[in-house]
C-alpha positions as CSV (number, residue, x, y, z in Angstrom):
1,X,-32.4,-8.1,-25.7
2,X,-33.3,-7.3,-29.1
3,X,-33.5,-10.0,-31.9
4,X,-33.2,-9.7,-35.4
5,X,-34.5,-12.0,-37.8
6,X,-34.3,-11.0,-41.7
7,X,-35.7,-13.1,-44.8
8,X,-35.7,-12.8,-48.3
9,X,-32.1,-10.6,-48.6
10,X,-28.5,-10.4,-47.1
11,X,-27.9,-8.9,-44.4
12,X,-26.0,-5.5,-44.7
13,X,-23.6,-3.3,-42.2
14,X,-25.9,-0.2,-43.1
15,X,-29.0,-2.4,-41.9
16,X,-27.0,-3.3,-38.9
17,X,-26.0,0.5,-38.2
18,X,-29.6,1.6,-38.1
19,X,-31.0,-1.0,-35.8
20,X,-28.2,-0.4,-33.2
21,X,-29.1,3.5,-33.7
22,X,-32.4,3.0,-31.9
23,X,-31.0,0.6,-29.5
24,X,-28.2,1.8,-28.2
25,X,-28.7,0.4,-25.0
26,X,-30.0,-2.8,-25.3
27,X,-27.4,-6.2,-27.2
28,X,-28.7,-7.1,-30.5
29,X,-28.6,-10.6,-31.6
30,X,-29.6,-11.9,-35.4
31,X,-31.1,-14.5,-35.4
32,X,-31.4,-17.3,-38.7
33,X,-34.8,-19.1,-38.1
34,X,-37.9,-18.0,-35.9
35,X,-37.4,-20.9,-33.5
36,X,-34.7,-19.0,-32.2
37,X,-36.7,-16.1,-30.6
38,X,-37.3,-16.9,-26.7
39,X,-40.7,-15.2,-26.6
40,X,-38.9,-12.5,-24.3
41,X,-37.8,-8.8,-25.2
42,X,-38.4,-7.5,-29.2
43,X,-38.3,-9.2,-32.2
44,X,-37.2,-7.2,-35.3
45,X,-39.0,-9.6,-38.0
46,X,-37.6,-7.9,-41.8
47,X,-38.6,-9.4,-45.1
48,X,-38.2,-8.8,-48.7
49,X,-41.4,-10.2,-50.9
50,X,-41.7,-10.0,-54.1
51,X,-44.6,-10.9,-56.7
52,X,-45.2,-10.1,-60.6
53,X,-45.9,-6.7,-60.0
54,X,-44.7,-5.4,-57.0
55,X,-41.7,-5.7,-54.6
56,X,-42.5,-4.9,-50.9
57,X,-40.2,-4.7,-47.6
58,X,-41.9,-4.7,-44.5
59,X,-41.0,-5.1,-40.8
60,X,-42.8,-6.6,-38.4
61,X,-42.2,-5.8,-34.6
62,X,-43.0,-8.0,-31.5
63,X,-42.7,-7.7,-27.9
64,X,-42.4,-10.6,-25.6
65,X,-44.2,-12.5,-28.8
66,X,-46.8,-10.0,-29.4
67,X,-47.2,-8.1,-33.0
68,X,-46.9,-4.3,-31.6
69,X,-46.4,-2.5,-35.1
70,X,-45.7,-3.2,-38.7
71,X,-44.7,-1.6,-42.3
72,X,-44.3,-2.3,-45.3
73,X,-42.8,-0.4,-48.4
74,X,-43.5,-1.2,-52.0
75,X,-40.4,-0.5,-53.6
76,X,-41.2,0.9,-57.1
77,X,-43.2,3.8,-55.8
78,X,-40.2,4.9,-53.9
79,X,-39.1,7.9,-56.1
80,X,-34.9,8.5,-55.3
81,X,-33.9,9.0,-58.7
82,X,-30.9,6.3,-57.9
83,X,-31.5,4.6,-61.4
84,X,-30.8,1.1,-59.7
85,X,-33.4,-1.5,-58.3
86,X,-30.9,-2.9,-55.7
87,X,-30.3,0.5,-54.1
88,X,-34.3,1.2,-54.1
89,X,-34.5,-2.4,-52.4
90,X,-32.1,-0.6,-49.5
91,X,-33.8,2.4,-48.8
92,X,-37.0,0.7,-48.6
93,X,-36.4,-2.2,-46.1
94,X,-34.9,0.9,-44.4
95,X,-37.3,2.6,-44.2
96,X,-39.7,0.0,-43.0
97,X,-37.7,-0.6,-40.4
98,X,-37.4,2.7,-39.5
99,X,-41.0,3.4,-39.3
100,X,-41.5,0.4,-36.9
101,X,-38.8,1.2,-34.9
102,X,-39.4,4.9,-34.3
103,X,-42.7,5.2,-32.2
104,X,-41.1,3.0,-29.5
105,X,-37.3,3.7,-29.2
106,X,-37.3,7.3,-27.3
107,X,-34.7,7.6,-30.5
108,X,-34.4,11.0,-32.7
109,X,-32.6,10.2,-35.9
110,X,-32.0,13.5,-37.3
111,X,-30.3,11.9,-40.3
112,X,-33.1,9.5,-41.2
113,X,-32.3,6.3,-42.6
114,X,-28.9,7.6,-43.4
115,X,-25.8,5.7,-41.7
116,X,-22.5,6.8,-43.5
117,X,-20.0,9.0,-43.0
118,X,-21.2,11.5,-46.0
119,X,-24.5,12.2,-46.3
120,X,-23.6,14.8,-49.1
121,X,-22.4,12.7,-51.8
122,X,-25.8,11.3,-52.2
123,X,-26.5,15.2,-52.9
124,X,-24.0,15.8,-54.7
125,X,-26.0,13.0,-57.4
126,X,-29.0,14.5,-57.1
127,X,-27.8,18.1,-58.4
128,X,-25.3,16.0,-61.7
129,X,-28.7,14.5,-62.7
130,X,-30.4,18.5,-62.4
131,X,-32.9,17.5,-60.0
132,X,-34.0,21.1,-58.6
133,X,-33.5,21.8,-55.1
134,X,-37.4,22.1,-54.1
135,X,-37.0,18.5,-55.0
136,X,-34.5,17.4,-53.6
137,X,-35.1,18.6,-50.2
138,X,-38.7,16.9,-50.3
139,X,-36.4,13.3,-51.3
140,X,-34.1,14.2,-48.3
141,X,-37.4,14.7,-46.4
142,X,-39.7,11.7,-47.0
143,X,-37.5,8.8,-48.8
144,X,-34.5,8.8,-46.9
145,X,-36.4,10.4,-43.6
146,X,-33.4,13.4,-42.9
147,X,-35.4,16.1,-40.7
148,X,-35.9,19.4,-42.7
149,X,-32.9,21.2,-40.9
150,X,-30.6,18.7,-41.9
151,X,-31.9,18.5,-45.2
152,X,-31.5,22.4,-45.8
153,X,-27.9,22.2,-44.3
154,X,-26.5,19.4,-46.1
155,X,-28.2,20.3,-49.5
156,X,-26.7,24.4,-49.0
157,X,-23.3,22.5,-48.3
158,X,-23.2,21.0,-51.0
159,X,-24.2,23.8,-53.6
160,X,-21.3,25.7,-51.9
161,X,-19.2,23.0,-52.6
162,X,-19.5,22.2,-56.1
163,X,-17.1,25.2,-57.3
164,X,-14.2,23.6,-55.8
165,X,-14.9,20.2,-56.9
166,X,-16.6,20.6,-60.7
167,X,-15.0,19.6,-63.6
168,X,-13.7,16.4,-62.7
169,X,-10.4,15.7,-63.1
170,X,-8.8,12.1,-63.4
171,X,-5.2,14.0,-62.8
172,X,-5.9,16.1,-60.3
173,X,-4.8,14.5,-56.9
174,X,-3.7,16.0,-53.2
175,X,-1.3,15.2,-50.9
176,X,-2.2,14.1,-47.4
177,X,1.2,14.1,-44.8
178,X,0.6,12.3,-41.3
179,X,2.3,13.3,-38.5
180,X,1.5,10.8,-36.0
181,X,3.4,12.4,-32.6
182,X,1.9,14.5,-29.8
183,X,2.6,15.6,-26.2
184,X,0.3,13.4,-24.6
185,X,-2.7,11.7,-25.5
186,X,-6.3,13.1,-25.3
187,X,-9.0,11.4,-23.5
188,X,-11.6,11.0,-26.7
189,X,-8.7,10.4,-29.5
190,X,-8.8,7.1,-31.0
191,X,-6.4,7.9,-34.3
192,X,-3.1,5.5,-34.2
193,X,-0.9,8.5,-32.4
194,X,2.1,8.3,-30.3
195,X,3.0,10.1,-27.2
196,X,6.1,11.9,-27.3
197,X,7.5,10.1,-24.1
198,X,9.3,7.1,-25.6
199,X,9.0,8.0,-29.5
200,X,11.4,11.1,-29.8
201,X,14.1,8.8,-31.0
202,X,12.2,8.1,-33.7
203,X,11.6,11.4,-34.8
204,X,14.3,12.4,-37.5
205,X,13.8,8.3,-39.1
206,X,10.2,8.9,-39.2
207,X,11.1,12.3,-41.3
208,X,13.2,10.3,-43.5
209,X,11.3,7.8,-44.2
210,X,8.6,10.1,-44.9
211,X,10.1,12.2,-47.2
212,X,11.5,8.8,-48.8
213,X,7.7,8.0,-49.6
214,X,7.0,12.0,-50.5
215,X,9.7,11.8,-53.1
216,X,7.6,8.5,-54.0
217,X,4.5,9.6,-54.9
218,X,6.3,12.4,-57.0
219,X,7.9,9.9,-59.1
220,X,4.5,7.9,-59.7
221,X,2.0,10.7,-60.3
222,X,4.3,11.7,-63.3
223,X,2.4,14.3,-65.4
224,X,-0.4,14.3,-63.1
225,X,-1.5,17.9,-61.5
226,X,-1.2,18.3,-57.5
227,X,-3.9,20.5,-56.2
228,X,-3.5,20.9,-52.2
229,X,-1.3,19.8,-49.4
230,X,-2.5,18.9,-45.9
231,X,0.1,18.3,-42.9
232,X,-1.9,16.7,-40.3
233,X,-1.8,14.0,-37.5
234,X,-0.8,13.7,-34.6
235,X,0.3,17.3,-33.9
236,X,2.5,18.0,-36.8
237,X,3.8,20.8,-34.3
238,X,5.0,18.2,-31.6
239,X,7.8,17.9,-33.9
240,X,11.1,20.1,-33.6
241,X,10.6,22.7,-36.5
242,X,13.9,21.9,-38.5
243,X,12.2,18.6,-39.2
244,X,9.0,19.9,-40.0
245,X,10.3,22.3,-42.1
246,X,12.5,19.4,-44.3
247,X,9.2,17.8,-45.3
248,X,7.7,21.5,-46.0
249,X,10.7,21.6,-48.1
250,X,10.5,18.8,-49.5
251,X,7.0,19.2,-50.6
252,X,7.9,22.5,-52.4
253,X,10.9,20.9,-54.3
254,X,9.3,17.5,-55.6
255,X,5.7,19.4,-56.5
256,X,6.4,23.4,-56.8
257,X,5.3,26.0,-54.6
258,X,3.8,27.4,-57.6
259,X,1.8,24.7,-58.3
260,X,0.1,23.8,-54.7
261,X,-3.2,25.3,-54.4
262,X,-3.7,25.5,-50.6
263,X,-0.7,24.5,-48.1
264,X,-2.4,23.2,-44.8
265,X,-0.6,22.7,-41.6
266,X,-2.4,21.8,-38.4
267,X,-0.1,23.5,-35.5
268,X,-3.3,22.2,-33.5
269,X,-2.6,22.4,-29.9
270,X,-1.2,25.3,-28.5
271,X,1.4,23.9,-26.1
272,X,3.1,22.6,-29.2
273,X,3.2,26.2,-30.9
274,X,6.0,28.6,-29.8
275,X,7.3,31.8,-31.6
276,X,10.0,30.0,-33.5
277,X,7.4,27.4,-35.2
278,X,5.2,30.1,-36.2
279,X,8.1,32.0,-38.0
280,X,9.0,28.4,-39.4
281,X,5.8,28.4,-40.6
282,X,5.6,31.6,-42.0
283,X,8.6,32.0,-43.6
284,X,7.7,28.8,-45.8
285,X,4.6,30.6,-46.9
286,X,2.0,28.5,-45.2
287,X,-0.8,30.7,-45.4
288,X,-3.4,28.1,-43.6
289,X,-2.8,26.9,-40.0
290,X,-5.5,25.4,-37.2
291,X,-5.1,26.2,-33.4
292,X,-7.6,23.7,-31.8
293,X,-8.9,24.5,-28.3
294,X,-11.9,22.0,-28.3
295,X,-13.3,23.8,-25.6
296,X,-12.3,27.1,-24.0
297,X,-13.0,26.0,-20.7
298,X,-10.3,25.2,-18.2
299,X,-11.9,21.9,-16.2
300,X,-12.7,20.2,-19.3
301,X,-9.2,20.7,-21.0
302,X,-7.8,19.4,-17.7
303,X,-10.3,16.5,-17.9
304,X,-9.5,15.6,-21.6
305,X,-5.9,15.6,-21.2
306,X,-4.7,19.0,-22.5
307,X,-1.8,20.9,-20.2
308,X,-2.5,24.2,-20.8
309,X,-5.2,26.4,-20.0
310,X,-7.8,28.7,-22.1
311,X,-5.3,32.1,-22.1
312,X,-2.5,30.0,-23.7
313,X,-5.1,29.3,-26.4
314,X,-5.7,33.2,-26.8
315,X,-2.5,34.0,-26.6
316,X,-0.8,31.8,-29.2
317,X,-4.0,33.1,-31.5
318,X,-3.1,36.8,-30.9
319,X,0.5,35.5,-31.4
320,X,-0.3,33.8,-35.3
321,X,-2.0,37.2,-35.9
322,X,1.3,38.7,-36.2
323,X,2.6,36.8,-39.3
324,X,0.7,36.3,-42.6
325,X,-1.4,33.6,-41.8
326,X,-4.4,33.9,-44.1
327,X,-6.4,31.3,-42.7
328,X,-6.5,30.1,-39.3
329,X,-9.2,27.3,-38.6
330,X,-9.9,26.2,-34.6
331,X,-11.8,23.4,-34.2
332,X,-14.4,22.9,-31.0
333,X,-16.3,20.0,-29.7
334,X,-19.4,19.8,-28.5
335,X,-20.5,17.0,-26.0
336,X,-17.1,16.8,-23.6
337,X,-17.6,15.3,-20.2
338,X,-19.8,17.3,-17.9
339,X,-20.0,20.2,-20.4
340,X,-23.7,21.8,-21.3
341,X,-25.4,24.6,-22.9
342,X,-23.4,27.4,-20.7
343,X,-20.6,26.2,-21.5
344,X,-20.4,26.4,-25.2
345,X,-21.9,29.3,-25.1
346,X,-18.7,30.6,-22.7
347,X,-16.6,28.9,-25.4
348,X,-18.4,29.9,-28.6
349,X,-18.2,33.6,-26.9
350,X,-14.4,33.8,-27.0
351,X,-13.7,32.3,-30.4
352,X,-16.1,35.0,-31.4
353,X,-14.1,37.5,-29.7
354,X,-11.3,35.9,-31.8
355,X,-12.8,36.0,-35.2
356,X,-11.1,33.3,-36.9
357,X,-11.8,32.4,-40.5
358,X,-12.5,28.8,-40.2
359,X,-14.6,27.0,-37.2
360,X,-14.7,23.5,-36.9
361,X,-17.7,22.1,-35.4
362,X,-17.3,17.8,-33.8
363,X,-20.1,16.2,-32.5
364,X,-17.7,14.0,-29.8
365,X,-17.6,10.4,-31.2
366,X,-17.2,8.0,-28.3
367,X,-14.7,5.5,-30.0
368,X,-13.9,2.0,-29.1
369,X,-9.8,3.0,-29.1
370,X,-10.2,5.8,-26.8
371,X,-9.7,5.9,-22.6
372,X,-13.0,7.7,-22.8
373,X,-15.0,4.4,-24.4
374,X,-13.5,2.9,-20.9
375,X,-14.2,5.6,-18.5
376,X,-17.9,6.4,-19.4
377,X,-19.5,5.7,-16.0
378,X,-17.0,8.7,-14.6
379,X,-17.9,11.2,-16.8
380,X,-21.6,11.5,-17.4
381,X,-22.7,13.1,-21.0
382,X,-25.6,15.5,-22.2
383,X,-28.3,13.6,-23.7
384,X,-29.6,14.1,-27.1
385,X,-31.6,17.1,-26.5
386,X,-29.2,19.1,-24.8
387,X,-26.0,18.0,-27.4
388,X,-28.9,19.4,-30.1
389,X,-29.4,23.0,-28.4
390,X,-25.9,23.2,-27.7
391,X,-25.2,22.6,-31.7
392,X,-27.8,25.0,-32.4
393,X,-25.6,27.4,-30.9
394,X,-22.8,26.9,-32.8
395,X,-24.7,27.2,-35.8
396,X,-26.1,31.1,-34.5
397,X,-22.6,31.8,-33.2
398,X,-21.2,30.9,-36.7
399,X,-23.5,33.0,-38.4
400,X,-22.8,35.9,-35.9
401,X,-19.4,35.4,-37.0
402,X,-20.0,35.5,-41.0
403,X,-19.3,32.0,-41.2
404,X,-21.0,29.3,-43.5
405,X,-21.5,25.9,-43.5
406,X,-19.0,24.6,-46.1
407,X,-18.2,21.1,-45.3
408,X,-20.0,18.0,-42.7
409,X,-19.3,14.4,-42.3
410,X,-20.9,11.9,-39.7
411,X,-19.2,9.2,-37.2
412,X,-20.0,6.5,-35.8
413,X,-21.2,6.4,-32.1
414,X,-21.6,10.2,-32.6
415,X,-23.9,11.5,-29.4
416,X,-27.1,12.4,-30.7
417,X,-26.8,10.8,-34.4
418,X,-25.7,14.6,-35.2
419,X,-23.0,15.6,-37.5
420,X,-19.6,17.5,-37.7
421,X,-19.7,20.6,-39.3
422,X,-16.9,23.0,-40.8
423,X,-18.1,26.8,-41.4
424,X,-15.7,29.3,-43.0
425,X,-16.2,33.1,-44.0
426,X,-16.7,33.4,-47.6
427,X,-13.5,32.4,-50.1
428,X,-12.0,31.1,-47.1
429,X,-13.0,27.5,-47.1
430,X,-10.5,24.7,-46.7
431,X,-9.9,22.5,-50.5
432,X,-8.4,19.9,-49.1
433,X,-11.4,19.6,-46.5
434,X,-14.2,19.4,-49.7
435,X,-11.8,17.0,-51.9
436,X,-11.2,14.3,-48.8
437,X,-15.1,14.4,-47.8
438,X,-16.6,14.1,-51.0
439,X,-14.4,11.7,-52.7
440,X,-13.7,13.2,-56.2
441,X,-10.5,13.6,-56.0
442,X,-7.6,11.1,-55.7
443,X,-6.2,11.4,-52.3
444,X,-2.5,10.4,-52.1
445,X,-1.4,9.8,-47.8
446,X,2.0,9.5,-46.9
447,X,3.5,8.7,-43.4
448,X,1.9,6.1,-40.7
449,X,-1.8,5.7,-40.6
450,X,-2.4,7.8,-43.5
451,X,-4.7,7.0,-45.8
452,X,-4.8,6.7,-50.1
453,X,-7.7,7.1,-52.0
454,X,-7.5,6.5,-55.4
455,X,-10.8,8.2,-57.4
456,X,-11.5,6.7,-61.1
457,X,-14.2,9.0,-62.1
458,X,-15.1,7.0,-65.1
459,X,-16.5,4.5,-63.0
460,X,-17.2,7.1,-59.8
461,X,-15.3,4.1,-57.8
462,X,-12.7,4.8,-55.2
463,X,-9.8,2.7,-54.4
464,X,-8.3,2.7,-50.7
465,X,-4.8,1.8,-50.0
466,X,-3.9,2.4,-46.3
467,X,-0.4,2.9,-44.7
468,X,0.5,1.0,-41.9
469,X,-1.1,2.2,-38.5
470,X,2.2,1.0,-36.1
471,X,5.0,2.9,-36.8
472,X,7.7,0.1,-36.6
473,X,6.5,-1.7,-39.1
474,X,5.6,1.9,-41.3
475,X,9.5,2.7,-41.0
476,X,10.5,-1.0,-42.0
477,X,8.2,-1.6,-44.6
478,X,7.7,1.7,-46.0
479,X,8.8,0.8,-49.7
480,X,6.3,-2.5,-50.0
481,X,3.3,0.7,-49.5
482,X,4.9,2.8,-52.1
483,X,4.8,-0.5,-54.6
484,X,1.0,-0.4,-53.4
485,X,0.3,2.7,-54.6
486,X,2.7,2.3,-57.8
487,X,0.4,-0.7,-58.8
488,X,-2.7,0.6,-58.4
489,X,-2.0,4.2,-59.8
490,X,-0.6,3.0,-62.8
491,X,-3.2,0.2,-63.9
């Protein structure tokens, strides 16, 4: 049992986050007064002081009611450039607690102190107020507490980002379309999808009521200028292909083909893609498409609930190859049960053989909504060393394969503390995947589950206006989320 007492300031989900990093294993309890500690197991003591001249956080760590370490952090020396006393209060009871924790957790935190989702945006920052790289690496490196790989990858990523996202542009949005079917589920996916079996009646409403909302958002953005399209899900190719192609449709006729800079679809898994959706897709000039095998190996696809085996993967690659796809992205994930370091080597060895111009790279997140979370005693995963070397060689496989890092976001309960990382040959990256990660660009989401989020650059603040995640009530209830929108896009 670890106990958590803090004094002098609130306590925070981020502070929460990185005390659960280092003890994953072990229930945390916080605790309001010191009378509650039993004496027993460690006592995570963190307190904000403050005097005429200085402001200090320190942590204090007992076991079994002995002092073991302690740190403190005066505040005003920390140099983050963040311009803000309250977010300088943050990364320094951080890092005191960080320093206490790390000598005795067995714990690597690769990212440092850092717990969201995008590390880069605090990058991105750094570079608008021309702080030099050299600098910005050693901020990475000693405020926030990244390891130097990580700080090299995410600062690169974000230089190579910044042509896609600079100027900013109050009316420039994109279009997000969620297509929540697929065959069957997979073992590791906790997204609000539904199986085929028992949904296909709902198919051509669903489409309906998604170009309803499509039509929508057309109507309220107005003068505004769409940038990129993404069709994801779900499978967006579980679908029959004359209702996929309406939406596609659709899309072109309330926005312009000519105006769309990058049309996305995922086809995604390849028991869903047949010669007849690829034309579908062709012919509607959808020049981007992802074929996902997650691993190329044909236990663990069998294991993670795929029916189809590594060949039907190369195959319906060869297959796109035929038609003028201009993109196609496959996505891999490292960590699946029982795999190691041979076997994303065996994988990473036949999407080289493939050369596509996209590779995703996941980090599996063990989420609470997935059969996975409840079947972890079955399947035995890599620890943290091994999930690291087997990353490393996706990052020497990409670079084999002329493929940069371009993009990265984080999860929570990601193995290791690592990352997800998407690597593209050059003037190949994904827009859509830059504008959703960094958040400065309006995101419009149609269809169940999908997600809006509204960017008001004048006041770098996002506003978040989710659909509704069961699709009954997305179906019936459809026009009280397009009010949503309309109210919030037009203040």
């Amino acid at each position: 049992m670890v106990f958590v007492l803090i004094e002098g300031y609130e306590k925070s989900n981020e502070i929460r986050e990185l005390i659960r990093l280092f003890f994953k294993s072990e229930e945390t309890l916080f605790i309001e007064d010191i009378k509650e500690y039993p004496y027993n197991g460690y006592l995570l003591h963190s307190v904000l002081a403050r005097n005429d001249k200085d402001i200090y956080a320190t942590a204090y760590l007992y076991k079994d009611g002995h002092l073991i370490d302690k740190h403190s952090e005066n505040i005003l020396d920390l140099k983050t450039y963040r311009n803000s006393v309250k977010k300088d209060i943050n990364i320094g009871i951080k890092k005191s607690i960080f320093y206490c924790l790390i000598g005795i957790s067995g714990q690597k935190l690769p990212w440092g102190i850092l717990t969201g989702i995008r590390p880069i945006k605090i990058i991105h920052e750094l570079v608008d107020k021309s702080i030099e790289q050299k600098e910005i690496i050693r901020l990475l490196t000693t405020e926030y507490k990244l390891n130097i790989e990580k700080a090299k990858l995410a600062t690169d990523i974000c230089l190579r980002q910044r042509e896609h996202i600079y100027p900013l542009d109050k009316n420039r949005y994109s279009l997000y379309i969620s297509i929540p079917f697929c065959p069957t589920r997979c073992f590791y996916c906790s997204f609000p999808a539904l199986t085929l079996k028992g949904n296909l009646g709902y198919i051509e409403e669903y489409v309906d009521k998604l170009i309803f909302e499509i039509k929508a958002i057309r109507r309220i953005m107005g003068h505004k200028k769409i940038n990129t399209v993404y069709i994801g899900g779900g499978t967006p190719t579980a679908i029959p292909p004359k209702e996929l192609e309406k939406i596609i449709q659709e899309v072109y006729l309330s926005f312009g083909k000519e105006n769309i800079k990058e049309f996305t679809v995922e086809a995604g898994r390849p028991d869903t893609i047949t010669d007849e959706y690829l034309k579908v897709l062709d012919n509607n000039g959808i020049r981007r498409i992802s074929i996902n095998p997650q691993t190329m190996n044909d236990n663990t696809l069998k294991i993670i609930g795929r029916h189809h085996k590594a060949k039907d993967i190369i195959e319906v690659y060869w297959q796109a190859r035929n038609y003028s796809f201009e993109v196609i992205n496959m996505d891999l994930i490292v960590g699946l049960p029982g795999e190691g370091i041979d076997d994303i080597k065996y994988t990473l060895g036949e999407i080289k053989k493939l050369d596509p111009e996209n590779l995703t790279i996941h980090t599996l997140s063990i989420k609470r909504g997935s059969n996975f979370f409840n079947a972890l005693e079955k399947y035995p995963i890599k620890g943290q060393d091994t999930i690291e070397q087997m990353l490393n060689e996706t990052m020497n496989y990409a670079d084999e394969m002329g493929l940069k890092p371009y993009y990265l976001y984080r999860q929570k309960q990601i193995l290791g503390n690592f990352e997800n990382v998407g690597y593209a040959k050059p003037r190949k990256e994904c827009i859509y995947n830059i504008a959703m990660m960094e958040e400065k660009e309006t995101i419009l989401g149609a269809g169940m589950g999908a997600v809006s989020k509204v960017f008001f650059p004048d006041e770098n603040r996002l506003e978040r206006i989710p659909n509704f995640k069961d699709l009954k009530e997305y179906l019936e209830r459809v026009e009280e989320l397009i009010n949503k929108k309309e109210r919030i896009l037009r203040d």
